[in-house]
C-alpha positions as CSV (number, residue, x, y, z in Angstrom):
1,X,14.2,24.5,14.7
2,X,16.9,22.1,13.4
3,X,18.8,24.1,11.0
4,X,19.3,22.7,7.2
5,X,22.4,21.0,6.3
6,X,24.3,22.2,3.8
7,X,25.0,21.0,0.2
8,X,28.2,19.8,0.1
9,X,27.2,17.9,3.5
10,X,24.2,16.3,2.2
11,X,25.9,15.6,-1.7
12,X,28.6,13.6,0.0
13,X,25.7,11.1,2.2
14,X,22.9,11.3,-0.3
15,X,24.7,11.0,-3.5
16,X,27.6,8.9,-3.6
17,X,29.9,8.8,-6.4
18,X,30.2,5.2,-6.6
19,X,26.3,5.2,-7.9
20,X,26.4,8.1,-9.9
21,X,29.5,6.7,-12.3
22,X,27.8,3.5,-13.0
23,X,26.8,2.5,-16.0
24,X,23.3,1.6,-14.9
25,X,22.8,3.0,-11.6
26,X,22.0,6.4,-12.7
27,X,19.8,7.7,-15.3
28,X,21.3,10.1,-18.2
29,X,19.0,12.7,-16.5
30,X,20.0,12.3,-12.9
31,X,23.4,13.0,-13.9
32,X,22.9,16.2,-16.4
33,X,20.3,18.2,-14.3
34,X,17.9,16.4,-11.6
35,X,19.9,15.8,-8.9
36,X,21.3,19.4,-8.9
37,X,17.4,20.1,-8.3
38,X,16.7,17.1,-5.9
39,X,19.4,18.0,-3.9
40,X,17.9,21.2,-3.0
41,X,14.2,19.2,-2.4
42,X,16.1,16.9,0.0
43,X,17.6,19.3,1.8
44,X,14.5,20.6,3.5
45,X,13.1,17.2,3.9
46,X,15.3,15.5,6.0
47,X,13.7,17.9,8.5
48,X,10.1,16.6,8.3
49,X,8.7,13.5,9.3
50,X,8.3,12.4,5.6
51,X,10.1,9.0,4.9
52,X,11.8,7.7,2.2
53,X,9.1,5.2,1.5
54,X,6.2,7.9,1.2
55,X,8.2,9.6,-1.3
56,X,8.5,6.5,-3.5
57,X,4.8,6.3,-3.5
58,X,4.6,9.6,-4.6
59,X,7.0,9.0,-7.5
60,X,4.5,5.7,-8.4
61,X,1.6,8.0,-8.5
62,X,3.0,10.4,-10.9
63,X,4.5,7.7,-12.8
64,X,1.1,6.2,-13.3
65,X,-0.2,9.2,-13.9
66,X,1.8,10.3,-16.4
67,X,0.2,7.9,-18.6
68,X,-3.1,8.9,-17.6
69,X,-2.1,12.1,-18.9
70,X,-2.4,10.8,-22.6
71,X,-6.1,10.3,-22.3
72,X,-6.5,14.3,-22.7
73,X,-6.2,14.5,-26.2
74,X,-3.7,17.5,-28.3
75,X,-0.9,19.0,-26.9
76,X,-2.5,19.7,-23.5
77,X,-2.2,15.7,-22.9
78,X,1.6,15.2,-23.9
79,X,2.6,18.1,-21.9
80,X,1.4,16.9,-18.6
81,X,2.7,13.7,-19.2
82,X,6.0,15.3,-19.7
83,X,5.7,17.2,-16.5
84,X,4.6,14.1,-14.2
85,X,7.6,12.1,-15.6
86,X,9.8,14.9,-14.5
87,X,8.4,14.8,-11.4
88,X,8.3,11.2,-11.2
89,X,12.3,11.3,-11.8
90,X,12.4,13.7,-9.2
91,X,10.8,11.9,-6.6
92,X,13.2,8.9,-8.0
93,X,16.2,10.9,-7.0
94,X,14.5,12.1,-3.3
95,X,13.6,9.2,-2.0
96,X,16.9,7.4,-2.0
97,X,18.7,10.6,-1.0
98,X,16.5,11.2,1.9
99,X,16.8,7.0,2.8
100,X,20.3,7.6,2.8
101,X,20.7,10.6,5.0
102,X,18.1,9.4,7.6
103,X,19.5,5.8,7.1
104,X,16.1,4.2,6.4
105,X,16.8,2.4,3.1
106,X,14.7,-0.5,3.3
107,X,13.8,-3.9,1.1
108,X,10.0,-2.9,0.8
109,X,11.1,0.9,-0.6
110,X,13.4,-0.9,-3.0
111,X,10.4,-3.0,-4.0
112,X,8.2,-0.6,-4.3
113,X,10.4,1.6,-6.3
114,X,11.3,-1.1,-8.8
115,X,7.5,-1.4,-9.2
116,X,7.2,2.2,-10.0
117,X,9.1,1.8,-12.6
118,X,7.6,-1.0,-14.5
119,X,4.3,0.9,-13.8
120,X,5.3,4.4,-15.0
121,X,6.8,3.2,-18.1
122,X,4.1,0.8,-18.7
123,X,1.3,3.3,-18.4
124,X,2.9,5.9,-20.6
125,X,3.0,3.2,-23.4
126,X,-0.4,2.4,-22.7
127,X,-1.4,6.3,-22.7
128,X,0.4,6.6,-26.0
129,X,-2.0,4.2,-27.6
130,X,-5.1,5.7,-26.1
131,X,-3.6,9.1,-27.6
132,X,-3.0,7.5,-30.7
133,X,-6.7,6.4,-30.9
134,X,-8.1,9.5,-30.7
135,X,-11.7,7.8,-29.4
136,X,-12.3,3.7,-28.7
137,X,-9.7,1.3,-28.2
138,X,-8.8,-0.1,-31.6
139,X,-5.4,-1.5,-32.7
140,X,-3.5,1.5,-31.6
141,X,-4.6,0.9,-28.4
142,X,-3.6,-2.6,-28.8
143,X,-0.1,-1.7,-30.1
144,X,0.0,0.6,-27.2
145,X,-0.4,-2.4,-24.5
146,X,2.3,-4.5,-26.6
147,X,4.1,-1.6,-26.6
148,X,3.8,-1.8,-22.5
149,X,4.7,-5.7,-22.8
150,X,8.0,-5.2,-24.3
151,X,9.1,-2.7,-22.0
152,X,8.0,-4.4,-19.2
153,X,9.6,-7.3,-20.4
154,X,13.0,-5.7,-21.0
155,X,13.0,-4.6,-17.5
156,X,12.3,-7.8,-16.0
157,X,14.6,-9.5,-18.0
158,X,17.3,-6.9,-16.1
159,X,15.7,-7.6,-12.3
160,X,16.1,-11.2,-13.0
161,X,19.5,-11.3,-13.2
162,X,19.8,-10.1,-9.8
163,X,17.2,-12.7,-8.8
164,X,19.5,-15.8,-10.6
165,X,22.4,-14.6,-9.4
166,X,21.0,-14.1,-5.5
167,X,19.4,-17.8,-5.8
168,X,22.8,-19.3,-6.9
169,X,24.8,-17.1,-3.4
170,X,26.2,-14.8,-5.8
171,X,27.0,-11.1,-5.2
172,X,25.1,-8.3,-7.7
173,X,26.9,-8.0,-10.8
174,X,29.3,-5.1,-11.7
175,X,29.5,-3.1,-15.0
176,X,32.5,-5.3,-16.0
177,X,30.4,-8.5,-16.2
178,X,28.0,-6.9,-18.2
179,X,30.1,-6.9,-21.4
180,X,29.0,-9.9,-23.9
181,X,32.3,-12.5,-24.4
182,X,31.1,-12.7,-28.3
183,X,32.9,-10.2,-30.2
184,X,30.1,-10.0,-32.5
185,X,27.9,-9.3,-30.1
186,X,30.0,-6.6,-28.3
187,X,30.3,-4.6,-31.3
188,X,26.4,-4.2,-32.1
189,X,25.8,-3.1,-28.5
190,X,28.5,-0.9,-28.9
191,X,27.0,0.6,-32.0
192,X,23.2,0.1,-30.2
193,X,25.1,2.4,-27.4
194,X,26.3,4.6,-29.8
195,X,22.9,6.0,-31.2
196,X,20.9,5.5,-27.7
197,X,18.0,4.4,-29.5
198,X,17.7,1.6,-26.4
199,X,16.7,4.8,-24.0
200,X,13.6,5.5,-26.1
201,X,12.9,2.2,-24.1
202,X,11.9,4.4,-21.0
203,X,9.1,7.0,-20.1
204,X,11.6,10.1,-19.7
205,X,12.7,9.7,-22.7
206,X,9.5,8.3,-24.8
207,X,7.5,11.0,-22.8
208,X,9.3,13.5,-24.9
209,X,9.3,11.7,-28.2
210,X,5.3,11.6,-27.7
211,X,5.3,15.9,-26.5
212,X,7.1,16.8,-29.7
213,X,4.4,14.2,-31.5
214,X,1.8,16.2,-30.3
215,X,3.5,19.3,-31.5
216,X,3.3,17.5,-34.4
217,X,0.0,16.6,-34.9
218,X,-0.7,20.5,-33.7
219,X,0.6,21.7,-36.6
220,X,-0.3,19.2,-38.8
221,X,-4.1,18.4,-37.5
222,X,-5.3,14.5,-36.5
223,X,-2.8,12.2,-34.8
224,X,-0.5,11.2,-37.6
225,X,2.6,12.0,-35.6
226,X,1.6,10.3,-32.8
227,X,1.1,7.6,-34.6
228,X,4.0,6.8,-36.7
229,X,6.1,7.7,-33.2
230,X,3.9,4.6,-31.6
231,X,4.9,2.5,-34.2
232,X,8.7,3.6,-33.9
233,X,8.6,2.9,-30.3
234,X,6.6,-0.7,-30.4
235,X,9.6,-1.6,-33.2
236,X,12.4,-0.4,-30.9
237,X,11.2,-2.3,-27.6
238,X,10.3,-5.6,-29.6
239,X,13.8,-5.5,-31.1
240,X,15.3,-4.6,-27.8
241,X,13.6,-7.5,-26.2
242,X,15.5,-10.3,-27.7
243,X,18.7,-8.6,-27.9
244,X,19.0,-7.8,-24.7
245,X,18.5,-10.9,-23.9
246,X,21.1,-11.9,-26.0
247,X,23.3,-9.6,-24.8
248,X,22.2,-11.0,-21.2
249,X,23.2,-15.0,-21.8
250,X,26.6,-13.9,-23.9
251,X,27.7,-11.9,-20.9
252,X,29.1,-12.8,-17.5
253,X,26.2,-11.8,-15.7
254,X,24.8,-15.1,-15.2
255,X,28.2,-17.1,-14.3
């Protein structure tokens, strides 16, 4: 039996520094707890057949189903959700660590894991409307799926960069070219940065906006909580759509 490498060995391949201190390479998460744990899940899986890309699948389904989560009404709903997004970050963290250690990184897992993304975030908004509803589809439904829009949106508008830049023979932009040459500009991201609101943007974080909802509404009876934090999160991804495009065309990014 081939024995398990150790920690340090496998935190030096599998989780390279230069990734971890980027600005957007690495979520908040990632960084404060997950890949301490992930580490320790990679560890033992660089011994079994599994590949990188059959994690990544694994971190689609319970991204998806995360969402699917917010169809079971009360607390019982918003909890699970929480738990699949955990384990959807976890599997986030895996499956590159395990490409890089086995040296199987691939364009298709990349693809794929980019997908996830848009799909787990996507479906949680979508869930959060359904959980909203309480019964039928309604408008909070329907402010769910916009909800979905916008964050989808925002994401793309991200990828596309890469694709712009790639089309014109340009290498991936670095965290430098990122910062807008308006001053004006500059200083509201810097203030946007300053209270985060931008990560409620993304299903870790809205995930646990929407469990302590749900508390929420447990003590309070109905789905008023959930409600008003629906509303907060449809206002904060449909003013985060246009300024980050904004932010996007007064950068360097594109040039």
């Amino acid at each position: 039996m081939v024995a398990s490498p150790v920690l340090e060995e496998l935190r030096e391949v599998c989780q390279p520094q230069a990734k971890l201190a980027s600005r957007n390479g690495e979520h908040w998460a990632g960084r404060l707890y997950m890949r301490r744990i992930s580490l320790r899940f990679t560890r033992h899986l660089v011994r079994t057949p599994v590949t990188p890309d059959q994690l990544t699948w694994a971190m689609v389904v319970c991204g998806i189903a995360s969402g699917a989560a917010l169809l079971i009404p009360g607390l019982t709903g918003a909890v699970l959700a929480v738990v699949l997004m955990q384990l959807f970050l976890l599997f986030d963290c895996v499956d590159g660590e395990v490409a890089r250690w086995k040296g199987q990184n691939s364009a298709a897992g990349i693809y794929v894991d980019r997908l996830g993304a848009y799909l787990a975030d996507a479906a949680l908004m979508v869930g959060a409307g359904f959980h909203a509803a309480r019964s039928g589809f309604g408008g909070w439904v329907s402010l769910g799926l916009a909800t979905a829009l916008g964050v989808v949106l925002l994401k793309a508008s991200t990828d596309l960069v890469d694709v712009a830049r790639a089309r014109r023979g340009l290498a991936v932009a670095d965290d430098e070219s990122t910062r807008p040459r308006s001053q004006g500009v500059a200083t509201v991201r810097r203030l946007a940065a300053a209270f985060k609101i931008h990560r409620l943007t993304n299903g870790i974080e809205a995930s646990l906006v929407l469990l302590a909802a749900a508390i929420g509404d447990t003590i309070t009876g109905g789905t008023d909580v959930t409600r008003w934090a629906l509303i907060a999160l449809a206002a904060i991804t449909w003013v985060m759509v246009p300024a980050h495009l904004l932010s996007i065309l007064s950068s360097s990014r594109l040039r």
